[in-house]
C-alpha positions in Angstrom: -9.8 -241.8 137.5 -10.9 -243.7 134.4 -13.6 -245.0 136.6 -15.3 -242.1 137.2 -14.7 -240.5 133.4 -17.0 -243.8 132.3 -19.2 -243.1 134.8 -20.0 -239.3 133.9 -19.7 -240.4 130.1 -22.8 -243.1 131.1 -25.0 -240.4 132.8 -24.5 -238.2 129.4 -25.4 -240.7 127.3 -28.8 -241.2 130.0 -29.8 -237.8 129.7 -29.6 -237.6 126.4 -31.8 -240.8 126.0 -34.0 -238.7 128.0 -34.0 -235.7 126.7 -32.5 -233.3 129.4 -29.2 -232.2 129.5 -26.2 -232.6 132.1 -26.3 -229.2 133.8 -23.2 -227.3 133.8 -20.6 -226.5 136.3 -21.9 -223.5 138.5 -25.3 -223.1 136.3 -28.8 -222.2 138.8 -31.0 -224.8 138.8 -34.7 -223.1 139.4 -36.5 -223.5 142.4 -39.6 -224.4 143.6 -42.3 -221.5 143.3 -42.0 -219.3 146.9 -45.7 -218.5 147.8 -46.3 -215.1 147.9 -48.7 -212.4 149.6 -50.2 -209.4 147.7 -49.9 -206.5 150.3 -53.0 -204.4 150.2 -54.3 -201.3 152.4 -56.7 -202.9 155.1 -58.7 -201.7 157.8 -57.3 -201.8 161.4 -57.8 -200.0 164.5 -55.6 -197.2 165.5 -54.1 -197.3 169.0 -52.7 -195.3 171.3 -50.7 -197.1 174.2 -49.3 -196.7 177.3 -47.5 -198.7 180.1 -49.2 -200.4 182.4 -48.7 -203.0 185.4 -50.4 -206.6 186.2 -52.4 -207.2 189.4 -54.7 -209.4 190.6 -58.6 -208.9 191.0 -58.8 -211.6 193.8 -56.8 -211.1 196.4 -57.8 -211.6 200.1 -56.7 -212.5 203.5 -58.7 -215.8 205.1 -59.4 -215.0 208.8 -60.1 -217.3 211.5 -63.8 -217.8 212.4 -63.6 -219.7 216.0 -61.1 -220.1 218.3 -59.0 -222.7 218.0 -55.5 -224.4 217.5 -53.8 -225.0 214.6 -53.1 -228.6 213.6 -52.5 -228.8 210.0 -51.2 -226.4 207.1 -51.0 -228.3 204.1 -49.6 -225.1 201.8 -46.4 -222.6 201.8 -45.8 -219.5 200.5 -45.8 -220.2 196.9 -48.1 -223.2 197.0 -50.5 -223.1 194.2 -53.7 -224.3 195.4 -56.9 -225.2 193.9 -60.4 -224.2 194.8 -62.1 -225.9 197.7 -58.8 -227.5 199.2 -57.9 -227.5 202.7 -55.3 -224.6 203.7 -56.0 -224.7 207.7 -57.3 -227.5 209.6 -57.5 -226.7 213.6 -58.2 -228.9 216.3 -62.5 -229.5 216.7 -62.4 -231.9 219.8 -64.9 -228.9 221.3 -66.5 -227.5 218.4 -67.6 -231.3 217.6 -68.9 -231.4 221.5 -71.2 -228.8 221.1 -72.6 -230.0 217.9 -73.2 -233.3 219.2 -74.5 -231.7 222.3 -76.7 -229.4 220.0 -78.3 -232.0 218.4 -79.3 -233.8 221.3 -81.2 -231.0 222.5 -82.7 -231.2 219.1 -84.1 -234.8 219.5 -85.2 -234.1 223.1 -86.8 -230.8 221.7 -88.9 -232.8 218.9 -89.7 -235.4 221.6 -91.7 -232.8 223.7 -93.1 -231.1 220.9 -94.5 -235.2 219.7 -95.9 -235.2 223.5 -97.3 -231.5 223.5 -99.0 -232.6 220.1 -100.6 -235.4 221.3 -102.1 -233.8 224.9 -103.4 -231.3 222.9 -105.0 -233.2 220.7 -106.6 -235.4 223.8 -107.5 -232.0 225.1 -108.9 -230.4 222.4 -111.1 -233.6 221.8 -112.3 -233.4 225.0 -113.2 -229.9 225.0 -115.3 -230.2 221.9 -117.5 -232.6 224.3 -117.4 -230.0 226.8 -115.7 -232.8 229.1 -112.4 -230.5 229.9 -113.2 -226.6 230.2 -112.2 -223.7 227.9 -109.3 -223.0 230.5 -107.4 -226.8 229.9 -107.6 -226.4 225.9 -105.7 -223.0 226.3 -103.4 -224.5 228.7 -102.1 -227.2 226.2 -102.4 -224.9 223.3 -99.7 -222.8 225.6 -97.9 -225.9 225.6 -98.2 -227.1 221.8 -96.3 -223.8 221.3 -93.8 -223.3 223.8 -92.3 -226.7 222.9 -92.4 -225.7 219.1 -90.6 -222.4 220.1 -88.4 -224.7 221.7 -87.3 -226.6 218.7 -87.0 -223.8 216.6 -84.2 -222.4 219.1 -82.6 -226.3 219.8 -82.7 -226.1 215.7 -81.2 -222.8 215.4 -78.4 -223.5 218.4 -77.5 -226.9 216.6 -77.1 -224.3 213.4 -74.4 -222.5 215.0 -72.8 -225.3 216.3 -72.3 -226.9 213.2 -71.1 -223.8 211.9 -68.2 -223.4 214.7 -67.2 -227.0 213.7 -67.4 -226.3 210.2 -64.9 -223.7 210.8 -62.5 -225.9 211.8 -61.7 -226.5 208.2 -60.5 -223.4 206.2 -61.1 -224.2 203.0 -59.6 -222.3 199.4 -62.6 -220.0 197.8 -60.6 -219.9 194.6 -57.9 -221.2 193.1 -54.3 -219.0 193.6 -51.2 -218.9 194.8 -50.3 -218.9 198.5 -48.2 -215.6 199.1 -48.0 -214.8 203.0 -49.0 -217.4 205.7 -49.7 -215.7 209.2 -49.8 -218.7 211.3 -47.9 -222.1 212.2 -48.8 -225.3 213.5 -49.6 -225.3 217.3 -50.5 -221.7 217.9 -54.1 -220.9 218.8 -56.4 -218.6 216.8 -59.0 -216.4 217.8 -61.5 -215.3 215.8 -60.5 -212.8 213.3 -57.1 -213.5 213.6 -55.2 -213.8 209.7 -54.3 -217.2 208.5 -53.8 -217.0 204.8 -53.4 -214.4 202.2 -53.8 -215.4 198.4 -54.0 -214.6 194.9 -55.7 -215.6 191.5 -53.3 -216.2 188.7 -56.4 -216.7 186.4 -58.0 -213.1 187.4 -55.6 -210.5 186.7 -56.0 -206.7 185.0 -53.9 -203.8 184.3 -53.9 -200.6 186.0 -53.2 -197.8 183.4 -52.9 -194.2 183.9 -54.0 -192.4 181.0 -53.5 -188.8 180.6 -56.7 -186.2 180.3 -55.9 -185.8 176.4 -56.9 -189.3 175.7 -59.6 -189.9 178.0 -62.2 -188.7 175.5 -61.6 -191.7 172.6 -61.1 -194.2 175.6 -64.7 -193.4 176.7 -65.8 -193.0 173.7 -64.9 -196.9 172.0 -64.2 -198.6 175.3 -62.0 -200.8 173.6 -58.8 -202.1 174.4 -55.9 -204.8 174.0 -52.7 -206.0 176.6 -50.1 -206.6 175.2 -48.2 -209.3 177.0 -44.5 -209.5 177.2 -44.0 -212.3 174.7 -45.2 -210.0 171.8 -48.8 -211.5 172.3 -52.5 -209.5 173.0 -55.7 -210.8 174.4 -58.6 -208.2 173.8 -59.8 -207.3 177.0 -63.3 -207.9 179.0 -63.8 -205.0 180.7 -62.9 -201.5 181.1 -63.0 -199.7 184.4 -63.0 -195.8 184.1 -63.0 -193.7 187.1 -65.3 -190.5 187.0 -62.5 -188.0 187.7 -59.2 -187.6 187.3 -56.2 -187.5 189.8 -55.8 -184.1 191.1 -51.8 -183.8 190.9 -51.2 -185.9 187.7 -54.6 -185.3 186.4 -54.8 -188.6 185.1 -57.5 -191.3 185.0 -56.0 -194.6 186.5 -58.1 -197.0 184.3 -58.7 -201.1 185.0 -58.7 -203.0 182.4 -59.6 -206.6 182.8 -57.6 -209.9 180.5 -60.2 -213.1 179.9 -60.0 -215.5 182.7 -57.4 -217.9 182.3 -53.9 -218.7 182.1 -51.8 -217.5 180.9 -48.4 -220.4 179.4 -47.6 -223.2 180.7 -46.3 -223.0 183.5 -47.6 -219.1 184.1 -45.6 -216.6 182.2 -47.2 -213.5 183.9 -48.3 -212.5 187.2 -49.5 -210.0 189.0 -46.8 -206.7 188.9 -45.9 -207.5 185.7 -45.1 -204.7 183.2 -47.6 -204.8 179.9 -48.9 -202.4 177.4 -52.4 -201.5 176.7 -53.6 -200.4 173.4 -56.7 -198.2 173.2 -58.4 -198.2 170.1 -59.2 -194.2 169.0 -60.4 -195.1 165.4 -59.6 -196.6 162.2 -56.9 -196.1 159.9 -55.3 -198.0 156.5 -52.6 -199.7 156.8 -49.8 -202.3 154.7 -50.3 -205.8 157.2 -47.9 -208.6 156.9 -47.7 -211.7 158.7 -45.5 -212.5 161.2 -44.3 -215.4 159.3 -43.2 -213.3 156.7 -41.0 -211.1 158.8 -37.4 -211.7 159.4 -35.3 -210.1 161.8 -31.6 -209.9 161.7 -30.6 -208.2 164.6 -32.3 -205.0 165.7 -33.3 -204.8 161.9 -36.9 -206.4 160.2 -36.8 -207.2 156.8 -39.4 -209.1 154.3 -38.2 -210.8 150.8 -40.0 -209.1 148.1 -40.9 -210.8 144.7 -40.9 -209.3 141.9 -42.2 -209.9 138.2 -40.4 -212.6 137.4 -40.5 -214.9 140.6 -37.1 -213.5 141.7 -37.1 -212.5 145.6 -35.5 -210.0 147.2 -34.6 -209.0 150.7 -35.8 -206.0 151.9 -35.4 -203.9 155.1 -38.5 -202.5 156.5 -39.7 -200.3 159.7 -43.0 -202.1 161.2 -45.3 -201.1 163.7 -46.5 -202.8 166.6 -48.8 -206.1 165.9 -52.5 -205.8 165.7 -54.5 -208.3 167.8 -54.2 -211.0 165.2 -50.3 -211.1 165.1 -50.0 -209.0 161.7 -47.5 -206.2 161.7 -48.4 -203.0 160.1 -45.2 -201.7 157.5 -44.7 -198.0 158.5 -42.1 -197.9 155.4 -40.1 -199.9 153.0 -43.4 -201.3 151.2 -46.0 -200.0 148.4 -49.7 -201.3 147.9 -49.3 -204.5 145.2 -46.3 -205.9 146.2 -45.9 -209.3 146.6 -43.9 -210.7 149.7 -42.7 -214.2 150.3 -44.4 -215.5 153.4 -41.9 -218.3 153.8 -38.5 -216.5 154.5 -36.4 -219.5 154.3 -38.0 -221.0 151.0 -37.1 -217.6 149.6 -33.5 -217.2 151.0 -32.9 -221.0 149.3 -34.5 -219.6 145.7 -32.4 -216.4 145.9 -29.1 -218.3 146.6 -30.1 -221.4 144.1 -30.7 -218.2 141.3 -27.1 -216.3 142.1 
């Protein structure tokens, strides 16, 4: 006990040396300065929204393109699978024959055509000496065709024999998720016969019906946000409006198209998901705040307030629904030129060091 009286008697006589005093039991000791936000009427668009639902622009069914058996399927239902990689390999012991068997005809094809060339050369030189008649030149120029026509068809069989092998090899036109396969291992396909059925995850819009009312502003901007689950909004692309309305709930089912991409890591939306669109009608003032700024206690939304003399203050407020930046419009609780604290926990530790 005597200890620790000397030892509070020394600090006293240290602060004094310095010039500061010992503060006193319970006394506020001042904080650092809270940085603060002047709230002022801005410019942002006014909305109107309505529900809407995810899907995906690519979406397709792979068919088979020769007859053949299945020997390899390298994806499952759910697979994600990039562009270009093999999703069906069949057997090509034929197709491969027929290729082979095409080109062959090809070489013997240009073989007769190199002969055909060179008798009617020989011909045509002697004809020009009036050694062969008129009647041998139009012979081999008969000839010099026919065996060009008959490349041109070895060429254009070994074509389509190529092709039949190449489809042998199913390949991914995009990138997607597998969600329905329609064939197994060891069965045969004909042609036109479903393999695969897939979808982009990095193409997706939403399908909105918007009422008659509206239809006019939506033309008229052509402008539009989805809002995603998570709070977030990406501005969208493109906007899809159908020249009529539905004729039993005269609506306009409208398209809207998100930026290609995706969309968290791993994907946090896919195609059926509910989201809001926001069509912009016009402009309209409005008190933003950050979302930093904003705390929620519950179903409640509050901001700390400064006021003249540094001293924050928590205050409830009623907010809109964030603009595309993340700010949140203050339907009540604030005036123009007030100053908010736009770190909530800096504030909260200057109001309890000050009480």
């Amino acid at each position: 006990m005597r200890l620790c009286i000397a030892s509070f008697a020394l600090l006293s006589l240290v602060l004094a040396a310095c010039g500061s005093e010992a503060p006193a039991p319970g006394a506020a000791v001042a904080g650092a300065a809270v940085e603060t936000l002047t709230v002022t009427p801005q410019k942002v668009p006014d909305e109107v929204q309505f529900d809407a639902a995810l899907e995906a622009v690519y979406q397709s069914t792979i068919a088979a393109q020769t007859n053949a058996r299945v020997e390899e399927l390298p994806f499952d239902v759910g697979d994600y699978v990039e562009k270009g990689q093999v999703v069906v390999r069949f057997r090509a012991t034929e197709q491969q024959a027929r290729a082979a068997t095409a080109q062959a005809a090809v070489r013997a094809a240009e073989a007769r055509l190199v002969d055909a060339q060179a008798e009617y050369n020989r011909v045509k030189d002697l004809a020009e000496r009036d050694v062969l008649s008129k009647a041998a030149l139009d012979k081999a120029t008969a000839a010099l065709k026919s065996a060009q026509a008959q490349l041109e068809a070895a060429r254009a069989t070994a074509r389509e024999a190529g092709e039949q092998a190449d489809y042998t090899v199913v390949r991914a036109p995009y990138s997607g998720i597998v969600v329905a396969r329609h064939i197994e291992v060891g069965e045969t396909a004909t042609v036109g016969k479903p393999l695969m059925t897939g979808l982009s995850l990095e193409h997706l819009r939403a399908i909105v019906e918007v009422p008659q009312q509206a239809i006019g502003a939506v033309h008229a901007r052509k402008q539009a946000r989805v809002i995603l689950p998570d709070g977030s909004s990406v501005e969208a692309t493109q906007l899809r409006i159908p020249p009529a309305a539905d004729a039993q709930t005269h609506t306009f089912r409208v398209l809207v198209t998100l930026p290609q991409g995706k969309y968290g890591a791993p994907q946090t939306i896919f195609p059926g998901t509910l989201v809001k669109v926001g069509f912009v009608r016009d402009e309209r003032e409005a008190l933003l705040v950050p979302a930093q700024a904003v705390v929620r206690r519950s179903e409640l939304t509050a901001v700390y307030v400064v006021d003249e003399h540094n001293r924050p203050a928590l205050r409830y407020v009623s907010l809109g629904a964030p603009t595309a930046d993340g700010r949140y419009p203050v339907l009540s609780g604030l005036t123009a030129g007030e100053r908010i604290a736009l770190d909530p926990v800096a504030a909260a530790q200057s109001l309890r060091a000050g009480a």
